[in-house]
C-alpha positions in Angstrom: 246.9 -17.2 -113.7 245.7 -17.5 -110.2 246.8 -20.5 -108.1 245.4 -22.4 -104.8 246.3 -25.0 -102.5 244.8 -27.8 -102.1 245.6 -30.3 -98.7 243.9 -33.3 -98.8 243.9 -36.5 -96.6 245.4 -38.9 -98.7 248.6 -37.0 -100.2 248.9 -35.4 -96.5 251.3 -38.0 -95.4 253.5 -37.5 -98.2 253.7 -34.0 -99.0 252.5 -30.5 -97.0 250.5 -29.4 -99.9 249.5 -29.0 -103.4 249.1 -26.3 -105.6 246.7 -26.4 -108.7 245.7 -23.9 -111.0 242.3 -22.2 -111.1 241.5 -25.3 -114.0 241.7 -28.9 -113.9 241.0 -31.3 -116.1 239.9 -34.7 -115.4 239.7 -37.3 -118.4 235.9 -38.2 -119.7 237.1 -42.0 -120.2 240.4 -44.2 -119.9 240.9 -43.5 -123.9 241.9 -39.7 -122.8 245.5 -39.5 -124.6 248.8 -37.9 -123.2 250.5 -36.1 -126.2 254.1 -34.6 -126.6 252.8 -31.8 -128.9 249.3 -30.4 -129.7 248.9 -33.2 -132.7 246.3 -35.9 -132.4 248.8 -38.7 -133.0 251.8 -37.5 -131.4 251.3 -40.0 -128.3 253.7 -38.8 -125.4 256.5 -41.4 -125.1 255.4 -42.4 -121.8 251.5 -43.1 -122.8 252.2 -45.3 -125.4 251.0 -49.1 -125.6 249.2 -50.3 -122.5 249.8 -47.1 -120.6 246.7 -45.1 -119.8 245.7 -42.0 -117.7 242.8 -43.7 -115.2 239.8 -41.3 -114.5 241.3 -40.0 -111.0 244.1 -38.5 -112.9 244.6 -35.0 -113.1 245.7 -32.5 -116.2 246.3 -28.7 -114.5 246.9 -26.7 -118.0 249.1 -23.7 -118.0 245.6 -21.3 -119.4 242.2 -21.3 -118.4 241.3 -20.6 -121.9 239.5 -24.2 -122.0 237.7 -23.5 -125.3 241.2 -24.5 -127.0 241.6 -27.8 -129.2 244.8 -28.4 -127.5 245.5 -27.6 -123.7 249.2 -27.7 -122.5 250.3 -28.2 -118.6 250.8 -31.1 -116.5 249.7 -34.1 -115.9 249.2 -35.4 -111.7 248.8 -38.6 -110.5 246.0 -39.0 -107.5 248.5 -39.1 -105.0 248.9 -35.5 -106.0 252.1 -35.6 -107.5 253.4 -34.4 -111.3 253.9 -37.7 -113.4 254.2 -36.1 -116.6 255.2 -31.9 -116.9 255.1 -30.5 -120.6 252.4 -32.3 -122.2 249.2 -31.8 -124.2 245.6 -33.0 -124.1 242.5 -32.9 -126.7 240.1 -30.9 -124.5 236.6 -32.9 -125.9 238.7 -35.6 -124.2 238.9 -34.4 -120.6 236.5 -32.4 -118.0 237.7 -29.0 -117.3 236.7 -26.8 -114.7 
């Protein structure tokens, strides 16, 4: 898979740069789930409850095959760093390009 960097004003201050994959994924709504494994209900331990991925949220998955049910990667917070590595998302969930 083919990689970039990205340098943007905000995360400059905090880090030289950040590397995405060719694909990201940014979720449709604020009900886009974090899962552990590629199973509707297995909620990732940290996106349980109250917790919730906000729209400016980033999933980079680990294949640009985006036509999958399931999409596994990592999820990045807007400041540009990895909050949650090793998870899954429902794709109809999230924006991919």
């Amino acid at each position: 898979m083919k990689a970039f960097c990205l340098m943007t004003a905000a995360i400059a201050v905090t880090l030289p740069s950040v590397c995405l994959a060719d694909v990201s994924c940014a979720p449709k709504d604020n009900s886009a789930r974090i899962l552990a494994s590629p199973s509707p209900n297995d909620l990732h331990p940290d996106w349980t409850g109250e917790n919730y991925v906000g729209l400016s949220w980033t999933f980079v998955p680990d294949s640009d095959d985006t036509g999958q049910q399931y999409l596994h990667g990592d999820l990045y917070s807007p400041k540009g760093a990895v909050v949650t590595p090793d998870a899954y998302i429902i794709t109809k969930e999230w924006d991919c390009e």
